[in-house]
C-alpha positions in Angstrom: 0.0 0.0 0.0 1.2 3.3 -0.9 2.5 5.5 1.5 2.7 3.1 4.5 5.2 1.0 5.8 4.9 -2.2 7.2 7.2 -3.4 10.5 6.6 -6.6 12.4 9.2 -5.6 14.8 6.7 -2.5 15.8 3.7 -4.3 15.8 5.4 -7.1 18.5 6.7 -4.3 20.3 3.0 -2.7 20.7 1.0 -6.0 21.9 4.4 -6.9 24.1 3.6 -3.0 25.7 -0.1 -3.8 25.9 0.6 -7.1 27.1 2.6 -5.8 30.0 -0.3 -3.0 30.6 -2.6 -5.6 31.3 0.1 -7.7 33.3 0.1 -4.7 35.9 -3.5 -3.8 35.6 -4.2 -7.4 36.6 -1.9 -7.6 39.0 -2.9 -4.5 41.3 -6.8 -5.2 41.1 -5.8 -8.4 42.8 -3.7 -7.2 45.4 -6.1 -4.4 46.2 -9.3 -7.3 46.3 -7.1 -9.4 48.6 -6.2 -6.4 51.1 -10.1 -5.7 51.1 -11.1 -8.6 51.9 -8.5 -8.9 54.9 -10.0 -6.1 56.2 -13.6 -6.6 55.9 -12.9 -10.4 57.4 -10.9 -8.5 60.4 -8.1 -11.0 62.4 -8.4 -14.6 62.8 -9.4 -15.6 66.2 -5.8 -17.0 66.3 -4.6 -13.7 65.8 -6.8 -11.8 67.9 -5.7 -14.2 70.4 -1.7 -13.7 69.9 -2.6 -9.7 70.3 -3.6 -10.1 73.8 -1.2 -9.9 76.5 0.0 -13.0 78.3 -1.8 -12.6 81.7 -4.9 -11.9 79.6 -7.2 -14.7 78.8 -10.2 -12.9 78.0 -10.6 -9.3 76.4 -14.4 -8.0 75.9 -15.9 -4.7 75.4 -19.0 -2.9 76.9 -19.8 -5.7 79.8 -23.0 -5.4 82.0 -23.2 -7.6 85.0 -26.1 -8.2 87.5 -25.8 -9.7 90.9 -29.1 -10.9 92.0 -30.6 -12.7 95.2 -34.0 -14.6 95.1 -35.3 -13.0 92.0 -34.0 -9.3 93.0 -31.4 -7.4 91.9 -28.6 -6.3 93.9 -26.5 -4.4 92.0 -25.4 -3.9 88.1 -21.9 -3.5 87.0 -21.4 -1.9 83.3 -17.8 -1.2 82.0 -16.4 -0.2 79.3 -14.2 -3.2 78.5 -12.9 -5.7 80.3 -10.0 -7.8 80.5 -10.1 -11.5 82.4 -7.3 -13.7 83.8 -8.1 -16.9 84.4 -4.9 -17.6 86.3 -5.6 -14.8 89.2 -9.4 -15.2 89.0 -9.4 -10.8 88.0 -11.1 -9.2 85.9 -9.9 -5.4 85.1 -12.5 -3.3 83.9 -12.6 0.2 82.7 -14.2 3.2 82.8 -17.0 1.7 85.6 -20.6 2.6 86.5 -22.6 0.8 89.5 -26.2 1.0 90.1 -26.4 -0.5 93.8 -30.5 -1.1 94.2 -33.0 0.1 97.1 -35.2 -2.6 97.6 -38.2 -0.3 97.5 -36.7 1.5 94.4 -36.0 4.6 95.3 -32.9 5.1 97.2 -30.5 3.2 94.6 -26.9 4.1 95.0 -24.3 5.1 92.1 -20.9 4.8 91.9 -18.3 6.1 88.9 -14.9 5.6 89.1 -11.9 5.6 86.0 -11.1 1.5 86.2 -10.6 -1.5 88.5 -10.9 -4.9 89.3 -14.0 -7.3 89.6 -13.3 -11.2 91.7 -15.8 -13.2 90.5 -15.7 -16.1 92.9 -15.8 -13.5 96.2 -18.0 -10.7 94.4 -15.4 -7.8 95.3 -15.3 -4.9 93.1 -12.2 -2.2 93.8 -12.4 0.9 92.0 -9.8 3.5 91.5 -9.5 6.9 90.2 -11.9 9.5 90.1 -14.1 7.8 91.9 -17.7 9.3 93.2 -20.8 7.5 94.9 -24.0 9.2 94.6 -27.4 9.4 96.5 -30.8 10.2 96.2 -31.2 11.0 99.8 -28.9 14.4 98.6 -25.1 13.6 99.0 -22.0 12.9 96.7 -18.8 11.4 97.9 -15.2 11.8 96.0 -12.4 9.3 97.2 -9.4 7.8 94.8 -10.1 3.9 95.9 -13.1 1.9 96.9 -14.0 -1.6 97.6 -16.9 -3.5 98.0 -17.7 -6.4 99.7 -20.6 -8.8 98.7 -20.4 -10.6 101.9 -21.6 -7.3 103.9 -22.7 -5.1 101.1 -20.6 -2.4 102.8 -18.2 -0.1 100.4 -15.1 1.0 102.3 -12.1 2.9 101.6 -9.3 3.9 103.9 -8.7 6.6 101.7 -9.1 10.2 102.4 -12.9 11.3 101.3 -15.0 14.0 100.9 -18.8 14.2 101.2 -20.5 16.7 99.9 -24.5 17.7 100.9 -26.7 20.8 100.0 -25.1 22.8 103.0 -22.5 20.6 104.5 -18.8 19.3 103.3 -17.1 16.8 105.5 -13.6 15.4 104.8 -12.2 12.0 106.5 -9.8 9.3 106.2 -11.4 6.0 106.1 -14.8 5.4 105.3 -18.0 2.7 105.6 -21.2 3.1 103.4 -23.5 0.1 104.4 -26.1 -0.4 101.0 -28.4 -2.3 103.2 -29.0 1.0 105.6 -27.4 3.8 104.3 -25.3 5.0 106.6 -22.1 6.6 106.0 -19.1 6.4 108.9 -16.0 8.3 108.6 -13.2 6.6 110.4 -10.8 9.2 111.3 -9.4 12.5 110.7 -13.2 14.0 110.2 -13.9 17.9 109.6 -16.8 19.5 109.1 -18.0 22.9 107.5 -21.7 23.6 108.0 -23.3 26.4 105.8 -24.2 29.4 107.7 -22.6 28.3 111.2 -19.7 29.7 113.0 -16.8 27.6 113.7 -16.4 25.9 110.1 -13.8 23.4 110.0 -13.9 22.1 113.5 -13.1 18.6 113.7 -15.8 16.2 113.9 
C-alpha cells in the first residue's frame, strides 16, 4: 500500500507493551481485592488471640453484669471493656458505672470511678481513680479507691474522702457506706463545715 510502511518488529513491540499493561493492571486489582477482603474479614481468632497480653485470657468490650438474690437485683456493673485472667481469678475493667438497688426502688446508689478490678468467685469490686458514689437522699462522695464487699454489702475505703450535701462538706480518712441502711461512717481525721454556722472546720 502506498505511503505506509509495514514493521513486524513494531507491531510485537506494541502488543508486548499492551501485554505488560494488562500484566500490571491485573496484578494490582488483585492485590487491592485481597487487602479488602483482609479487612472486611478482620483477624483470625488466632490472631486476635496472639494480640492479647499474656496474663490476659479474656478481652471484651462494653460488659453489663447483675448480681441478683432470690429473684431481685442487687446491684449492676457496666464497663467499658474488660480484660479476664483466668490464672488470678481478675477481671480489670474500665471506665465503671454501679447501680447499687434500694429494695423499694428509690434510694439506689451510684458509683463512677476511671477502672478497677471485679473477683468473680468473692464478688469484690475495687475501683480506682476519680471515683464518686451518689445518693438520692442528697449527698455525693469523692475518694481515689473503693472496695466493695458482697459478703456485707458495705463499700469502704481507707482513703481520704470528701462528702458533699446541699449545705455541708465533711472530709475524712477512712470510710464505711453500708447499701443495706445507708449509713455513712467516717473513720478518722473527720472535719466538718456547716453552711451558715460559725466555727467551720472544726473537727468532727
Amino acid at each position: 500500500m502506498a505511503g505506509m510502511l509495514y514493521s513486524p518488529s513494531l507491531m510485537i513491540r506494541r502488543l508486548n507493551i499492551r501485554n505488560l499493561l494488562a500484566l500490571v493492571i491485573l496484578v494490582l486489582a488483585g492485590a487491592l481485592t485481597v487487602t479488602v477482603i483482609r479487612n472486611f474479614q478482620g483477624p483470625s481468632p488466632e490472631e486476635a488471640l496472639e494480640a492479647l497480653p499474656r496474663n490476659i485470657d479474656l478481652s471484651m468490650k462494653e460488659i453489663r453484669y447483675t448480681e441478683t438474690s432470690d429473684g431481685l437485683r442487687r446491684w449492676m456493673l457496666v464497663a467499658d471493656s474488660a480484660a479476664h485472667s483466668v490464672g488470678e481469678g481478675v477481671t480489670r475493667i474500665e471506665n465503671i458505672r454501679m447501680i447499687f438497688y434500694d429494695r423499694r426502688g428509690a434510694d439506689d446508689v451510684i458509683l463512677t470511678a476511671r477502672s478497677g478490678t471485679f473477683r468473680a468467685d468473692s464478688r469484690e469490686v475495687e475501683v480506682y481513680g476519680d471515683v464518686v458514689v451518689k445518693s438520692p437522699r442528697g449527698f455525693a462522695l469523692y475518694t481515689e479507691q473503693l472496695t466493695y464487699g458482697e459478703t456485707d454489702r458495705v463499700i469502704r475505703t481507707a482513703a481520704p474522702v470528701r462528702m458533699i450535701s446541699d449545705r455541708m462538706e465533711l472530709t475524712g480518712k477512712g470510710m464505711r457506706l453500708s447499701i443495706v441502711d445507708h449509713t455513712l461512717e467516717l473513720l478518722s481525721a473527720v472535719r466538718a463545715r456547716v453552711e451558715g454556722m460559725p466555727g467551720n472546720g472544726k473537727k468532727g
